[in-house]
C-alpha positions in Angstrom: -93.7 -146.5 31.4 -90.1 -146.1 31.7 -90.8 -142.6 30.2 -93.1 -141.5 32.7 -91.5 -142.2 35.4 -88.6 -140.5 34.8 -90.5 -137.9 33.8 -92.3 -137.8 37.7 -88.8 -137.4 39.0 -87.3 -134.8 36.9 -90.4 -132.2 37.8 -92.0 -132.7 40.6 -95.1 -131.6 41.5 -95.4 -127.7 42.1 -97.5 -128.0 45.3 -96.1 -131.3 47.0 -92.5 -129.2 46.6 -93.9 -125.8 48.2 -94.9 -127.9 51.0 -91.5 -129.7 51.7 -89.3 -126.1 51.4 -91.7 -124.6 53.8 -90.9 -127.5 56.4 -88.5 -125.0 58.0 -89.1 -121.9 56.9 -91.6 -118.6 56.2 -94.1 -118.2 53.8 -92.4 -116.4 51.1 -92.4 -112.8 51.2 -95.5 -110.8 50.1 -93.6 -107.2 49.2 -93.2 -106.1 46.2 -89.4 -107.0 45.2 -88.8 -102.9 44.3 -89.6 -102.3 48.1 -87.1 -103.1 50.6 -88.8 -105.3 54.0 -86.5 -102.7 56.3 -88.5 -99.8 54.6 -92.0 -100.4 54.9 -94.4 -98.4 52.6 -95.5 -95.7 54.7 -99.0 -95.9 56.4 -101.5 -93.2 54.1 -101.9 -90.1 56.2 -105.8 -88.7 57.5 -107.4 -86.4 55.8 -106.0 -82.6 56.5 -109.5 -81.6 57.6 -109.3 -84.1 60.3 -105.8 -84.2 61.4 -104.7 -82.8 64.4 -102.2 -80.0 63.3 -105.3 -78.8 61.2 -107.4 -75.8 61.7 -110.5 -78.1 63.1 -107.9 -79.9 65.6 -106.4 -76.8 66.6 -110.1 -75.1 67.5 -110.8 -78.2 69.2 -107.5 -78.2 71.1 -108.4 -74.4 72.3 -112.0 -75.4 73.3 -110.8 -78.1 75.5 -108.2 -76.2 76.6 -110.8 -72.5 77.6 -113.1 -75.1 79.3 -110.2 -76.9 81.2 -111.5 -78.2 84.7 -109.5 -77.8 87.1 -108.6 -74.8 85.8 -105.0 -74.8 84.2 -102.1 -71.8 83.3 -102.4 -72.8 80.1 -106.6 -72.2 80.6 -106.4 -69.3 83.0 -104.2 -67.5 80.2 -106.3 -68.4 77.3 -109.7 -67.3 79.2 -108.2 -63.6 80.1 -106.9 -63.2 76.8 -110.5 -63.4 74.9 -112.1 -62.0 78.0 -109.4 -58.6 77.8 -109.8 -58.2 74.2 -113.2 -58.3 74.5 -114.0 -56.3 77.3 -111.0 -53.4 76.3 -113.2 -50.6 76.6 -113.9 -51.5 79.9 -111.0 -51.8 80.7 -109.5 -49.0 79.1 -112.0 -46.7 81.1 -110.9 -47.6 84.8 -107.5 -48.6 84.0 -104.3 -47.3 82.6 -102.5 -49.1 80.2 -99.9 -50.8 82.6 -102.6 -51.1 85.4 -104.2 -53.5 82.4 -100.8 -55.5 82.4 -101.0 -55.5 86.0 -105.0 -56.7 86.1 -104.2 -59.3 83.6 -101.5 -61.1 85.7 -104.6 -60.7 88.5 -107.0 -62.0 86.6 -104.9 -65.1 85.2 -103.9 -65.8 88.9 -107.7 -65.6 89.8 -108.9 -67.5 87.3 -106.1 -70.2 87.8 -106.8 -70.5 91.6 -110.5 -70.0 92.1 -111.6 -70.4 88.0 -114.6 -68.6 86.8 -116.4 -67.9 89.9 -113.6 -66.2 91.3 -112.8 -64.3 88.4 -116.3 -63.2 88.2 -116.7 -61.7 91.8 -113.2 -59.6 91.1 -114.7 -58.3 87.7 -117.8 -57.0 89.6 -115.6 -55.1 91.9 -113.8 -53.8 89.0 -117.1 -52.8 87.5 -118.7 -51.3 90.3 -115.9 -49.7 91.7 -115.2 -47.9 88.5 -118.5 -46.6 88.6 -118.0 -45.4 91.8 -114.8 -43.3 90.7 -116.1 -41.9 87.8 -119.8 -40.6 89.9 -119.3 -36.6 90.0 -115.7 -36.8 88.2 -115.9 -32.9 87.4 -116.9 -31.8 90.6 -114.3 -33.7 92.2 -111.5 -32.6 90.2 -113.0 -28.9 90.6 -112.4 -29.5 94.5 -108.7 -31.6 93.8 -109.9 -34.9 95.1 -110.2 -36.7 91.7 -108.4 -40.1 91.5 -105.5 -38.8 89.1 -105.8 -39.9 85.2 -109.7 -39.2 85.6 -110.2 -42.1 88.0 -107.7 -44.3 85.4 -105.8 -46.7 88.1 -102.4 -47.7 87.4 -100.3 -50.8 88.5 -99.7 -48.9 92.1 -103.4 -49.4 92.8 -103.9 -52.7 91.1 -101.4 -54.4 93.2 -102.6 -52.9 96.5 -106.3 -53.7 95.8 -105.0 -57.2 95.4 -101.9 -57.9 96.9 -104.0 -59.9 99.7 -106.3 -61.6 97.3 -103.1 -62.4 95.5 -101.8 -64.5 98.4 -105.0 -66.0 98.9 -104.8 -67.3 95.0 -100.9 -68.7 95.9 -101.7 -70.3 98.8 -105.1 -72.3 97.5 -103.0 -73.0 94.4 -100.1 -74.9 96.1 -103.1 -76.3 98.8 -101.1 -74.8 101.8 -102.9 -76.1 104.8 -104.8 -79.1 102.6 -108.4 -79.3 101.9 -108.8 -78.4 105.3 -107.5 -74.7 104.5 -109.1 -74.7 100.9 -112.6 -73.0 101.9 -110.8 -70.4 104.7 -108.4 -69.0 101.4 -111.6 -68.4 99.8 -113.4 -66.4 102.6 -110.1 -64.7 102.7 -110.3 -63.7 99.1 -113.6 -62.6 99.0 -113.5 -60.3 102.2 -110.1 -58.4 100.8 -112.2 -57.8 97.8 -115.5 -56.9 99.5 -112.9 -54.5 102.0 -111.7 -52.6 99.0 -114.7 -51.9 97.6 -116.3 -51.0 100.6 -113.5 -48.6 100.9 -113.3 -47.3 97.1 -116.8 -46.3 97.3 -117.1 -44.7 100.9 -114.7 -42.6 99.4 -115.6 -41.8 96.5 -119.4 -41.3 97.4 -118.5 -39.9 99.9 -116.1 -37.1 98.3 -118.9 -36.7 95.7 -122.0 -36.2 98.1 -120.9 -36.3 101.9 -122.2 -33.2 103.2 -120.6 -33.6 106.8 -117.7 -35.2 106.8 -115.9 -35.7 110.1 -112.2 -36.5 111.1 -112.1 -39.3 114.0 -109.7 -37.7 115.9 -110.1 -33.9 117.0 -105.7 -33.5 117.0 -106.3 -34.5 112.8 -105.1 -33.1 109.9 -106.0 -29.6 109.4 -106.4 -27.9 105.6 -104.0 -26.1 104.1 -105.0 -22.2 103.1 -103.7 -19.2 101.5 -105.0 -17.1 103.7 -102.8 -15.2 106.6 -106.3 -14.4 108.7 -107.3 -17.6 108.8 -104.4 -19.6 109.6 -104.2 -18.0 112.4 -107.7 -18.2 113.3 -107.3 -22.0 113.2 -103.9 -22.0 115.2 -105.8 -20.3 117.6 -108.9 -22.4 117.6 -106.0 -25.3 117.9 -104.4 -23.9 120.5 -107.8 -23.1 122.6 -108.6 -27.2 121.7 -105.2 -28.3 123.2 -105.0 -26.3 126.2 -108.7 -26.2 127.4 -110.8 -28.6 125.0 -113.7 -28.2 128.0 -114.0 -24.8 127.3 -115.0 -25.7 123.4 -117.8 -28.5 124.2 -121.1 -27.6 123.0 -120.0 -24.8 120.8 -120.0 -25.0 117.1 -117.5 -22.7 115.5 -117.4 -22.1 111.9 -114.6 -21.2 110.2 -113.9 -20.9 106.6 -116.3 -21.2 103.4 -119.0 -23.6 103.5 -117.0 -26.5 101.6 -113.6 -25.7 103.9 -115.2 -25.7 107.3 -114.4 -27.3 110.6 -116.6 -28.1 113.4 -114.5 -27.4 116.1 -115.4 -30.2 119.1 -114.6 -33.6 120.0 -115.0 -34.6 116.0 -114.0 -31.8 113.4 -116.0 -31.2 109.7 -112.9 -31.4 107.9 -113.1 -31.0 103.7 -114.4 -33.4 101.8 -111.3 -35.6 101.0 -109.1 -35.4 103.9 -106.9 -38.1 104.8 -109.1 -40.0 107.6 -112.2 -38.8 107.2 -115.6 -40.7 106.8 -119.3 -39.1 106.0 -122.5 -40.8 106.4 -123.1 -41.0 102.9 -119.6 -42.4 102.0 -120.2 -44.7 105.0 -123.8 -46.2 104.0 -122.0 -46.4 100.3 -119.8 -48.2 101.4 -121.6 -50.6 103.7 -124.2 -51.1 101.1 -121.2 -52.2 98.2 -119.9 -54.8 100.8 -123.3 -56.3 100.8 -123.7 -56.5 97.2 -120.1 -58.0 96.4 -120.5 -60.5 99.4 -123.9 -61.5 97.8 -122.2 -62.3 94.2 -119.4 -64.4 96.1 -122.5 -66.1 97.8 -124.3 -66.6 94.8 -121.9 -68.0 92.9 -120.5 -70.7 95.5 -117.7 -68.5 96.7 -118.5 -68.2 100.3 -121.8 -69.8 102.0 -124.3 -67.3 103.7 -122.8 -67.4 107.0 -119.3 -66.6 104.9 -120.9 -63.8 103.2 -121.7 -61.7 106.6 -118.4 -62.6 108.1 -116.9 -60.6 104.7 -119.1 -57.9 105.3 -118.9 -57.5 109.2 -114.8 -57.9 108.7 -114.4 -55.4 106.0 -115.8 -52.6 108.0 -113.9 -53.1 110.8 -110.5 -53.0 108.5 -112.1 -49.9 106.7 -112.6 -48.1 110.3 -108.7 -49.4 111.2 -107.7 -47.8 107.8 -109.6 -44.7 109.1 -107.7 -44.8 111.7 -104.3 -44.9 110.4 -104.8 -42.3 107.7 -106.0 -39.9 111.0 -103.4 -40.9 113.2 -100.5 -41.4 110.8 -100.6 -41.2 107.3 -98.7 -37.8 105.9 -97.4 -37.2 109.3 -93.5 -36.8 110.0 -91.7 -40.0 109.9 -94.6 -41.5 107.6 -94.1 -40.4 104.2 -93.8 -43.9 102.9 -97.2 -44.4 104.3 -98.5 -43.8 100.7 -102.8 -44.7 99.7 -101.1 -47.9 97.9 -99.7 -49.0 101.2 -102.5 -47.9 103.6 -104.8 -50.5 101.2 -102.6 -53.1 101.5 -102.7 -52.7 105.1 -106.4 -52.4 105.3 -107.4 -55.7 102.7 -105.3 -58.0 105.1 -106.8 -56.7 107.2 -110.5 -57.7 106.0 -109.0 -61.0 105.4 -106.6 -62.2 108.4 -110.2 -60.6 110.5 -112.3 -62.6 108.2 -110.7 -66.0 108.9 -110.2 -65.0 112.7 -114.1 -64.8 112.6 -114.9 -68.1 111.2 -112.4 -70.0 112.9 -113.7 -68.5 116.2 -117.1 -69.3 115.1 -116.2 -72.9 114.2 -114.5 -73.4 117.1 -117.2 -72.2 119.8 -120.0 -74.7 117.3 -117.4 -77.3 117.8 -117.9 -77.3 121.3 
């Protein structure tokens, strides 16, 4: 008995001497003794297929980031890049290759401040005022009023086409104004767009099939020619015009060959081409590709309906003032820097500062 006991004491039981060591302290330690606890075994890594730096993350990353809304840089960039590449030959027919830089820093802006809409309605006045160059290209570069380049536009043109829309993009971008100001940016944008084409195709229909075209002012430009004779039949005719116009009403004179003619009363047939001159034909054209663009900004939430007659009535009263200033002043003495690129500059703020003065006066007078 003695034995036993003594035997008790010397081992004592396993689990009755866990339980007393663990009074006051932790379970013992679960990690393998050839792993340190400060270095945990690394947690096993996803498959490659799955992970995020994989191919199927990074395709998902650039579909969230192409269908981003609001739009962002990062989706405005992305969107013009696959839209570009695939619409080069487009491109590449209307535009040289820096006036393609120059469109894609457009369309990115575009995109960025008014998404796909916007970019939409500036791609259809791309397309349809391309067409419009390019209508009769031979005859007009038989007759030297061809855009240069075949109707290929470079950076110069880009920029003044846009330069208004531009601020437009800036200015909803940064929210100047608030929410408030949001919708009136828009009209503006639309109506410098709808102004240029309106303009673009006047001209260009109308250098291609205007059969009377007529200078606004009867002191205009008058056309340059080789020959001695009729120079100084003109200066004449000029002189007669100046010093007793009276005497000249009613009478059509004809001078000239049938395409370099002038009408020689209170408006003149000038050449098809001159600097200030509108036809019927170019003039319907014209009206007619305002409609049309206004309609796509319409359709596709741009402007409302009431919007989209406010862009049309607004960008032919900028084309007439550009009229105007190409009669009055472009190519004259102490003008030079008056170039096309600066005239449409001039005229799309024009169509937009007239556009916004129309619906503000219109909202004020409902207001009331």
């Amino acid at each position: 008995m003695a034995f036993v006991t003594s035997i008790k004491h010397t081992f004592p039981p396993p689990l009755l001497h866990h339980k007393i060591h663990n009074n006051h302290s932790k379970p013992p330690s679960l990690t393998p003794p050839h792993i340190s606890p400060l270095h945990p075994k690394p947690k096993p890594q996803p498959m490659k297929a799955l992970s995020s730096d994989g191919p199927y993350g990074v395709i998902t990353g650039l579909l969230n980031t192409v269908q981003a809304s609001p739009p962002t840089w990062e989706s405005a960039i992305l969107n013009n890049l696959l839209i570009f590449l695939l619409g080069s030959p487009i491109l590449l027919a209307g535009l040289s290759g820096s006036g393609i830089a120059a469109a894609f820093l457009l369309g990115t802006l575009t995109w960025r401040a008014f998404g796909p809409p916007g970019f939409l309605l500036v791609a259809a006045y791309f397309v349809i005022g391309t067409g419009a160059t390019k209508v009769k290209m031979a005859q007009k570069e038989a007759q030297g009023v061809a855009e240069k380049r075949r109707g290929r536009r470079g950076p110069g043109s880009v920029i003044g086409s846009s330069a208004a829309g531009c601020v437009c993009a800036f200015l909803s971008i940064y929210e100047v104004g608030g929410a408030a100001f949001s919708s009136l940016w828009r009209l503006a944008f639309v109506a410098s767009f709808c102004t240029k084409l309106s303009d673009t195709v006047s001209s260009e229909i109308g250098k291609a099939y205007g059969k009377i075209t007529c200078a606004l002012f009867r002191y205009g430009l008058w056309t340059e020619t080789k020959s001695k004779a009729l120079k100084e039949k003109v200066a004449d005719l000029r002189m007669q015009e100046l010093t007793n116009p009276k005497s000249l009403e009613g009478n059509i004179q004809w001078i000239g060959a049938p395409n370099n003619r002038y009408l020689v009363t209170t408006f003149k047939v000038v050449p098809r081409g001159t600097e200030g001159a509108v036809s019927v034909e170019g003039t319907i054209a014209g009206l007619l590709a305002s409609i049309l663009l206004a309609s796509v900004g319409c359709i596709i939430g741009e402007v409302e309906a009431a919007g989209a007659v406010i862009c049309v009535v607004a960008s032919q009263i900028a084309n007439l003032g550009e009229s105007l200033i190409g009669a009055l002043l472009q190519e004259k003495e102490g003008f030079k820097w008056l170039t096309n690129d600066v005239v449409n500059i001039i005229n799309i703020s024009l169509g937009s500062i007239i556009a916004v003065l129309m619906q503000q006066t219109i909202l004020q007078s409902l207001l009331r």
